[in-house]
C-alpha positions as CSV (number, residue, x, y, z in Angstrom):
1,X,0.0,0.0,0.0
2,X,1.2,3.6,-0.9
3,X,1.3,6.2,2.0
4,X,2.2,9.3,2.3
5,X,5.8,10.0,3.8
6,X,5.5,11.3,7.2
7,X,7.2,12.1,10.2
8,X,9.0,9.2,12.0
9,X,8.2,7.8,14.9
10,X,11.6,8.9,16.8
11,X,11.4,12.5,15.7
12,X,7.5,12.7,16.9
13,X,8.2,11.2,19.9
14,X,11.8,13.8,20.5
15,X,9.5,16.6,19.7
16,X,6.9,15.1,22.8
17,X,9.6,15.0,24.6
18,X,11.1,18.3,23.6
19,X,7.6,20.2,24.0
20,X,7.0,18.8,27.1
21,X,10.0,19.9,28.7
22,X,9.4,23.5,27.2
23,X,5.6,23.2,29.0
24,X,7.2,22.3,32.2
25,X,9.8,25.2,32.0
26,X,7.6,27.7,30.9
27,X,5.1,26.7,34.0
28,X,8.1,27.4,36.5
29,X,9.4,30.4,34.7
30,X,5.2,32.0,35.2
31,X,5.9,31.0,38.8
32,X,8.2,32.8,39.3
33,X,7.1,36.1,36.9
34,X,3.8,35.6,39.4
35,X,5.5,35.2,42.9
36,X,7.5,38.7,41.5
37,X,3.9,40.8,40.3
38,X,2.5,39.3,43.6
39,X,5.3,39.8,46.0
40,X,7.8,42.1,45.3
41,X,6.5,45.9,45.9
42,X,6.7,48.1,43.1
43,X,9.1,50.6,44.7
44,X,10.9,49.4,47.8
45,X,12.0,52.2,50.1
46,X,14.1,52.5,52.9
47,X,14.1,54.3,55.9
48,X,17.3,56.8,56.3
49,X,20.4,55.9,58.0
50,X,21.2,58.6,60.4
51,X,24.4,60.9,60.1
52,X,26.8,59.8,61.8
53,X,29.1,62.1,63.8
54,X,31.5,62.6,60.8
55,X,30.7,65.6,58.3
56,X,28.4,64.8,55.4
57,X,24.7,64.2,55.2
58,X,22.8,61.6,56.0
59,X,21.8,59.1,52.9
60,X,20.0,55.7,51.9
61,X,20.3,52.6,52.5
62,X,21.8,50.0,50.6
63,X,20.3,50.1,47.3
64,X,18.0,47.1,46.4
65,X,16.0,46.9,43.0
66,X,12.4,47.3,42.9
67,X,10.0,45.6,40.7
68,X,10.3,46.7,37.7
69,X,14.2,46.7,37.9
70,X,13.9,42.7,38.9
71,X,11.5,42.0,35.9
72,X,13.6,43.5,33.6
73,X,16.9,41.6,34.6
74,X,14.3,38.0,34.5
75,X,13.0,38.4,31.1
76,X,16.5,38.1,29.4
77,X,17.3,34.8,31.8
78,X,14.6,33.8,30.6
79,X,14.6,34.0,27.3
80,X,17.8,32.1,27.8
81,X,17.0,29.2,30.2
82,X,14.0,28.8,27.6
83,X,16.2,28.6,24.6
84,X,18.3,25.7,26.8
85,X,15.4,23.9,27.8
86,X,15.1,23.8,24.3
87,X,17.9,22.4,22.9
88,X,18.3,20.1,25.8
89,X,15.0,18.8,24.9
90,X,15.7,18.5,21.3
91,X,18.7,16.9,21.6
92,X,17.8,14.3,24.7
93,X,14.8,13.7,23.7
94,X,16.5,12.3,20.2
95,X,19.1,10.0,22.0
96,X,15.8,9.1,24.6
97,X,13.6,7.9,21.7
98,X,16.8,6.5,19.7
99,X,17.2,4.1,22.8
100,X,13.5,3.1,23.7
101,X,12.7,2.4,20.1
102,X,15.6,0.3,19.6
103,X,13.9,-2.5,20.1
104,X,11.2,-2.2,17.6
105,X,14.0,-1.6,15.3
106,X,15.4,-5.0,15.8
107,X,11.4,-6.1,14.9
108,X,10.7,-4.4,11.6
109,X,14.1,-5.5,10.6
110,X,13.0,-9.3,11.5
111,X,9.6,-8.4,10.0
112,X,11.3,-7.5,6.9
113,X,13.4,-11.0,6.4
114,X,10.4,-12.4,7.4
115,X,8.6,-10.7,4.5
116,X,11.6,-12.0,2.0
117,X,10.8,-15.8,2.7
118,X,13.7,-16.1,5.6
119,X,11.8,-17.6,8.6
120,X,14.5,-18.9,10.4
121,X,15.6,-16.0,12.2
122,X,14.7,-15.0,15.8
123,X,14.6,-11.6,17.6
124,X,15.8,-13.3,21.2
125,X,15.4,-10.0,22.6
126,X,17.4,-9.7,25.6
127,X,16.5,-7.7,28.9
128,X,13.7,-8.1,31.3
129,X,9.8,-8.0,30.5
130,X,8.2,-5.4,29.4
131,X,5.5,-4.7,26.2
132,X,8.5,-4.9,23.3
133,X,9.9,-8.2,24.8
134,X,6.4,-9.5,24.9
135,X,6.1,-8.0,21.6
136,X,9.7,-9.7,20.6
137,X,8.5,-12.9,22.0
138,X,5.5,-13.0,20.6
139,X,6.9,-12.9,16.7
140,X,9.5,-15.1,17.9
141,X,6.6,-17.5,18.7
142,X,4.6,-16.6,15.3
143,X,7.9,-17.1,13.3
144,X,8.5,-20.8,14.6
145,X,4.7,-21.9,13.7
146,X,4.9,-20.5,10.2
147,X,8.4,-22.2,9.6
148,X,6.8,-25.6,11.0
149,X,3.8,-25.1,8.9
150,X,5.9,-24.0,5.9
151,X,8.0,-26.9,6.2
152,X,5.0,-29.3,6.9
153,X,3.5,-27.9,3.8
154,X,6.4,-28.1,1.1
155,X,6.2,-31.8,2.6
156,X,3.0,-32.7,2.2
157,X,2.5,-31.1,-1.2
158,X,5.7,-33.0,-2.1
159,X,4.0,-36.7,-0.9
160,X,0.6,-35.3,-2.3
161,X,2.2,-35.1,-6.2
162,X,4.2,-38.1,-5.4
163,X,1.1,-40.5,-4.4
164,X,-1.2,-38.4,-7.3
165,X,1.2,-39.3,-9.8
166,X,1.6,-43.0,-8.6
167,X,-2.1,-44.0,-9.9
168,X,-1.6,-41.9,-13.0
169,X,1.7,-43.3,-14.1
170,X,-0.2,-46.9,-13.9
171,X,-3.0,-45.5,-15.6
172,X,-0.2,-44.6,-18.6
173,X,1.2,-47.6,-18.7
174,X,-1.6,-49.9,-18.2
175,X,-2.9,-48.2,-21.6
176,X,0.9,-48.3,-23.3
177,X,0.7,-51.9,-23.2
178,X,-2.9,-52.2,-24.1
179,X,-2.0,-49.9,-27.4
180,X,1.5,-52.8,-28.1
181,X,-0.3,-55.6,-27.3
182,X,-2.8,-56.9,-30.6
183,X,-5.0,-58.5,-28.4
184,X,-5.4,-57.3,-25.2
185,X,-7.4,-58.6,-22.8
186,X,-10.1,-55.1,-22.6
187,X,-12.0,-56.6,-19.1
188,X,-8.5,-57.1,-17.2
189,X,-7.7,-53.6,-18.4
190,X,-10.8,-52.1,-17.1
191,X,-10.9,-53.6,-14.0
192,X,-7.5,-52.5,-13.2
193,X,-7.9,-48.8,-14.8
194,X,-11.2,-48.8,-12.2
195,X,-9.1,-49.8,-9.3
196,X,-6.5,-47.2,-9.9
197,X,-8.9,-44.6,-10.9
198,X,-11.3,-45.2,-7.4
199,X,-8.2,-45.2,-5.9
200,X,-7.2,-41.4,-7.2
201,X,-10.7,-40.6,-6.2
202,X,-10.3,-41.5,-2.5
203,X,-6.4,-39.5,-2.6
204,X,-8.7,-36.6,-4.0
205,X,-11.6,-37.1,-1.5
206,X,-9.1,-37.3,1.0
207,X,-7.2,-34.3,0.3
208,X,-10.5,-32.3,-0.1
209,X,-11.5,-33.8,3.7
210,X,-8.1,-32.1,4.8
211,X,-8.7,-28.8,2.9
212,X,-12.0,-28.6,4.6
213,X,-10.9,-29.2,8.1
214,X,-8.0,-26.9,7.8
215,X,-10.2,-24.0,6.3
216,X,-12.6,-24.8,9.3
217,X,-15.0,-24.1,6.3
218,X,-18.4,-25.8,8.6
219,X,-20.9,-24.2,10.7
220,X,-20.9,-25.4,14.3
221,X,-23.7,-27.6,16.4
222,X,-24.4,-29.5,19.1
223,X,-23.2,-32.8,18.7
224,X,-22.9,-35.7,21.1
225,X,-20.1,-37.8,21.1
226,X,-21.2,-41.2,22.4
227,X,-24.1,-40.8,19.7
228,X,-21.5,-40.2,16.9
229,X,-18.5,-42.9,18.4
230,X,-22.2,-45.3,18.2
231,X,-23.4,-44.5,14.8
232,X,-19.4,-45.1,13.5
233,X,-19.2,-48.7,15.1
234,X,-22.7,-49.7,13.9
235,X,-21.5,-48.9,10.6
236,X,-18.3,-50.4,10.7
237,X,-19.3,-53.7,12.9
238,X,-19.8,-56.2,9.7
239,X,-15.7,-55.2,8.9
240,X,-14.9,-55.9,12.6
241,X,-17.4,-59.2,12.3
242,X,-15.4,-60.2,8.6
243,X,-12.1,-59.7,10.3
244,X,-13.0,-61.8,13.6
245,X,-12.4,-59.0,16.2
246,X,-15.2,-57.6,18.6
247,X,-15.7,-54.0,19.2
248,X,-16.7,-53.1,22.8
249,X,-18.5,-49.2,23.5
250,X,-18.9,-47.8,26.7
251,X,-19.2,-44.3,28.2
252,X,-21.8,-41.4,29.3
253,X,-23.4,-38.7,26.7
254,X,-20.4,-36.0,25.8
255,X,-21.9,-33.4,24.3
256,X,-19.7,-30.6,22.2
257,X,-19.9,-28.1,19.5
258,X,-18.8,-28.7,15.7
259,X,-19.4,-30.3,12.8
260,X,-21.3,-33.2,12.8
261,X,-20.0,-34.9,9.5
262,X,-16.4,-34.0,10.6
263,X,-16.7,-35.9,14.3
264,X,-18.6,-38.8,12.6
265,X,-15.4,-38.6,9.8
266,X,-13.0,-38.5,12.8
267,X,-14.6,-41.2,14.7
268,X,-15.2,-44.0,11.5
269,X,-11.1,-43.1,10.9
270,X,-10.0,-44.1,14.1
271,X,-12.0,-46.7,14.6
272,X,-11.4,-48.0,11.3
273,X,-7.7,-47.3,11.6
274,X,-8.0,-49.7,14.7
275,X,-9.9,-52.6,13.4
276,X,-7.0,-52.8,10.0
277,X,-4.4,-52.4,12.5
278,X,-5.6,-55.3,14.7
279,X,-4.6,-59.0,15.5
280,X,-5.1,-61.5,12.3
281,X,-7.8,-62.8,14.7
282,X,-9.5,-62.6,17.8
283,X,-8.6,-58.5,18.8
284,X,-10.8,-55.8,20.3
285,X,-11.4,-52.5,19.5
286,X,-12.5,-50.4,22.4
287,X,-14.8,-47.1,22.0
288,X,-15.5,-44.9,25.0
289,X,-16.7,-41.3,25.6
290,X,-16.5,-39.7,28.6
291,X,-17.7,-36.1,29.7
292,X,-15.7,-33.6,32.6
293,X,-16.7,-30.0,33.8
294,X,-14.9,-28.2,30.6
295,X,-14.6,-31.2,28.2
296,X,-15.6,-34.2,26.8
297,X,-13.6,-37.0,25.4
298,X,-12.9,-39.8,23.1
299,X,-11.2,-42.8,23.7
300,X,-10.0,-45.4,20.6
301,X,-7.8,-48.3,21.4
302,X,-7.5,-51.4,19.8
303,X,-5.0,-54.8,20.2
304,X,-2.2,-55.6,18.1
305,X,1.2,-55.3,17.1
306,X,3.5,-53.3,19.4
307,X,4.6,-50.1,18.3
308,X,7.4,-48.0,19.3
309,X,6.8,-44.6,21.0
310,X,9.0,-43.0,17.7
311,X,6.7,-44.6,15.2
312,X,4.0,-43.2,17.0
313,X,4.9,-39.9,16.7
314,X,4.7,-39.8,12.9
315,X,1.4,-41.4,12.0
316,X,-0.7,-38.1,12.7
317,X,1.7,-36.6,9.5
318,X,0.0,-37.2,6.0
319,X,0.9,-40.2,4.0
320,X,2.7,-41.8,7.1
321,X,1.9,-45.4,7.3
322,X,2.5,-47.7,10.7
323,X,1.9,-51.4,8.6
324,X,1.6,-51.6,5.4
325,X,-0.7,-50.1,2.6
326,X,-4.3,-51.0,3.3
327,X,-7.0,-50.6,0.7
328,X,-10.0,-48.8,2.5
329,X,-13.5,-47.3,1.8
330,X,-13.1,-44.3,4.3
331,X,-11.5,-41.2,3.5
332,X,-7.8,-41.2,3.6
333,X,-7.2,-44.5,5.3
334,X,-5.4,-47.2,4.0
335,X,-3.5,-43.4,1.6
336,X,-2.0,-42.7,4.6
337,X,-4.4,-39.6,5.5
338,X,-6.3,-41.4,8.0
339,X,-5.2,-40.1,11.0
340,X,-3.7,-37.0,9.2
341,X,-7.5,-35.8,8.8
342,X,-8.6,-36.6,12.0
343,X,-5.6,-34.3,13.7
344,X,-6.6,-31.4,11.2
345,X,-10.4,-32.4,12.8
346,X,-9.1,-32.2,15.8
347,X,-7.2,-28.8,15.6
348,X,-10.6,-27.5,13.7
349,X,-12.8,-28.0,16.6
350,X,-10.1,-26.6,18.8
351,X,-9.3,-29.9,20.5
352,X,-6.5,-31.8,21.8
353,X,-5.3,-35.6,19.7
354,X,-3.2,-37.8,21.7
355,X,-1.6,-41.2,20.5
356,X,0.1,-43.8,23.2
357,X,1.1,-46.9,22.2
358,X,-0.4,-49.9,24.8
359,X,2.2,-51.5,26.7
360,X,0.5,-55.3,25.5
361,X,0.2,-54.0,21.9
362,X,-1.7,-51.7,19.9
363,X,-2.3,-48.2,19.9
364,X,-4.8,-45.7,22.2
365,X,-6.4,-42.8,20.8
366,X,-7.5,-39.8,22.5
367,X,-9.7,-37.2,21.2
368,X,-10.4,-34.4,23.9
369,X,-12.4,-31.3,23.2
370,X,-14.5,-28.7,24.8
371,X,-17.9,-29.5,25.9
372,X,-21.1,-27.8,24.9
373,X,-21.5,-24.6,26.6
């Protein structure tokens, strides 16, 4: 934006300071030209001193100036301590504003590398608290979540074109050797086209899921959790029944505000995410919700492999994978996105996502948010 050029901040602030000092001086300096119209007679006289036995008259006193003598002799001080005040203002109040302002200096110069792409540096401002370390600390702060996100972002745009182009570089070859070959087999090569194609479309569906939670593009309502964790187990019970494990739900109504498409999304992802990440036979998925004074929670935890506290750590980031792949009917699970969408759920309803691994094996979920006002 174009503005105007204007005074800067330093020389407004030395000419506050300078002004100020000139209103302070020239409030003593009336004091004083009122204590002399007040208290100082206009003609001061004396009585006579006596003569003494000497020859000669008698004569005055010593002589001591009367008003107007004194005002005259105070206007040209004055004038003078005036014109010192000042200069002394002037020139303080520069070095003054030079040294409180050097702080914010040190921010607009950060502000400006920041501006240029370079997110990496810090202000560290040193000193005690006040409102320009807050200030200081505060970008410092701003700075380290837009590098994270940055960096989080060139990465998952880099395994978003890497897993997009995976289905279409099938795609072109599946139809390279269909063109060669004289007499291809046309159902074979649909029913593989179709598989890599619905599989694009869930990436796609998945990455939309993500764009949507991130934009926190919904419109909020009361939604109970135990209502939502119920709806996501009935549906998902015949894969649990097909894969031989037994999905157990417990807890009290946990009522919240958000989305209610997101939640049910969130819940069918985790508790699909534990029923493909189970035993080979005979595990358990456990579904609980629970409600406190501030906050309500969800609980997901399911038997199986053990997995280390490291490995963990990663499986909330976007195509991260703790087995391997896993075709799936759910958004993003089975891509790699499964538990990436229900973190960006989770941070879109202002909540808290928390993965432990279980000491026997398999992996607890916990989804805590606020509760409905």
């Amino acid at each position: 934006m174009d503005r105007t050029p204007g005074l800067s901040v330093r020389l407004k602030l030395t000419l506050s300071y300078a002004g100020f000092l000139m209103f302070a001086g020239s409030l003593l300096l009336a004091a004083v030209w009122v204590f002399l119209l007040r208290y100082v007679p206009e003609v001061i006289r004396l009585p006579e001193i006596p003569r003494g036995p000497g020859p000669g008259p008698g004569g005055m006193g010593p002589h001591i100036p009367d008003r107007a003598a004194l005002q005259r002799a105070f206007a040209p001080k004055a004038e003078a301590a005036m014109a010192f005040l000042l200069v002394f203002g002037l020139l303080g109040g520069w070095f003054l504003a030079g040294h409180m302002l050097a702080p914010l200096t040190r921010i607009t110069n950060a502000t400006r590398l920041a501006s240029t792409g370079s997110l990496s540096h810090r202000i560290q401002l040193e000193g005690r608290n006040d409102e320009f370390r807050e200030l200081a600390d505060a970008f410092d702060t701003m700075l380290a979540r837009l590098e994270a996100q940055v960096a989080e972002q060139q990465r998952f745009a880099a395994n978003a074109s890497h897993e997009l182009r995976t289905p279409l570089a099938i795609t072109q070859t599946l139809l390279d050797v269909a063109r060669n070959d004289p007499s291809p087999d046309t159902r074979e090569l649909v029913e593989r086209l179709h598989f890599v194609n619905t599989r694009a479309i869930d990436l796609t569906e998945a990455l939309l899921m993500l764009s949507r939670a991130d934009r926190r593009s919904f419109t909020k309502e009361a939604v109970d959790l135990s209502l939502v964790a119920e709806e996501a187990t009935e549906t998902l019970l015949p894969l649990a029944e097909k894969r031989g494990l037994t999905i157990e739900t417990s807890g009290d109504i946990a009522p919240t505000n958000g989305s209610h498409a997101l939640l049910l999304q969130l819940t069918t992802n985790l508790v699909h995410n534990a029923i493909v990440h189970n035993l080979p036979e005979q595990g358990t998925v456990w579904v609980s919700t629970s409600a406190g004074a501030k906050t309500v929670v969800l609980t997901v935890e399911n038997t199986g492999p053990k997995l280390a506290a490291q490995l963990v750590s990663t499986l909330v980031e976007p195509f991260q994978r703790g087995t391997q792949r896993i075709r799936a009917d759910h958004a993003g699970v089975g891509l790699g996105l499964g538990l990436a969408i229900v973190k960006s759920i989770t941070q879109a309803h202002d909540g808290t996502l928390t993965l432990t691994p279980r000491p026997e094996g398999g992996l607890r979920v916990t989804v805590q948010l606020a509760a409905q006002a």
